[in-house]
N, C-alpha and C positions, 0 to 999 in steps of 0.2 A: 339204796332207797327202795324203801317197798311200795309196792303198785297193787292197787284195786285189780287182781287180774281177771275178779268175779265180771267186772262190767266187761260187756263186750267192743268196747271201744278201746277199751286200753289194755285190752288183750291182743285186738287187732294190731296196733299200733308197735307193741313189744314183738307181738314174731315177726314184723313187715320190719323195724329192724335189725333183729336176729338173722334173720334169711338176706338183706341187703348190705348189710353192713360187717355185722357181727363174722356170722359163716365163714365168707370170702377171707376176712383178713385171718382166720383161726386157719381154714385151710391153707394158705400163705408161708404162714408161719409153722403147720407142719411139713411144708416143702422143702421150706427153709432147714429144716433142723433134718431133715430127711436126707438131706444132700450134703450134712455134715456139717454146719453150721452151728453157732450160737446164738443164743437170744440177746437183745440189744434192751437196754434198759425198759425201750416203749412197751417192745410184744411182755413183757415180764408184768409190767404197769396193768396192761392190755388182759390179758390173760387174767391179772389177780380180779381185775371187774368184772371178765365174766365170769370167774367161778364164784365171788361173792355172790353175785346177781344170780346167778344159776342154785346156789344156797335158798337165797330168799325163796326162791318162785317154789324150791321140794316140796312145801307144804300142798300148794297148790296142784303141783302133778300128782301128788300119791292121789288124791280123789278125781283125777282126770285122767283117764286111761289115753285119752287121744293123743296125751304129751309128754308120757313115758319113755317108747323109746326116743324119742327125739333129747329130751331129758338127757340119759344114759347113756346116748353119741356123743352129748355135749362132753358130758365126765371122762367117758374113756378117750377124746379126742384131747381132753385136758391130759390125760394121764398120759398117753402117748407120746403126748410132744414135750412136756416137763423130762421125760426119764430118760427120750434120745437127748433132747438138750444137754439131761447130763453127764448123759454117753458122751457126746462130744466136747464137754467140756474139762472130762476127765482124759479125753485124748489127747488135749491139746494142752494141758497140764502134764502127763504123763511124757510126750515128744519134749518138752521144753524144759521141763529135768533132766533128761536126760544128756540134751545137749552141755 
């Protein structure tokens, strides 16, 4: 869904929550895959809406320098956790052939 992020209400409203909601569970979820873990069908779910959502808004931050790097956290925190997820899910692939 795209969002007038020009108005400042619904600008407010998108990072109030991104920083309450959004943040918390993304960092969660690289904790989780950090400590060897896999992703569960939600955070999978979870993740594809924020980075659709984080798609939408690009237009918006290339002309808003205030929300670049925050932007570019979001992406690399996506990339992050997608490529240990599938670290660990190539380990645990990898131990159970073998058995």
């Amino acid at each position: 869904m795209a969002y007038p992020l020009e108005d400042k209400g619904v600008l407010t409203v998108v990072m109030e929550r991104f920083e309450k909601h959004r943040l918390p569970r993304i960092m969660g979820i690289k904790s989780l895959v950090e400590d060897g873990n896999t992703l569960s069908d939600s955070d999978v779910q979870f993740l594809g809406t924020v980075l659709n959502d984080t798609k939408q808004y690009a237009h918006f931050v290339s002309s808003h320098n205030e929300y670049q790097k925050l932007f570019s956290h979001v992406v690399s925190l996506y990339d992050d956790i997608t490529m240990k997820a599938l670290d660990n899910e190539n380990k645990i692939t990898k131990v159970s052939t073998s058995d």
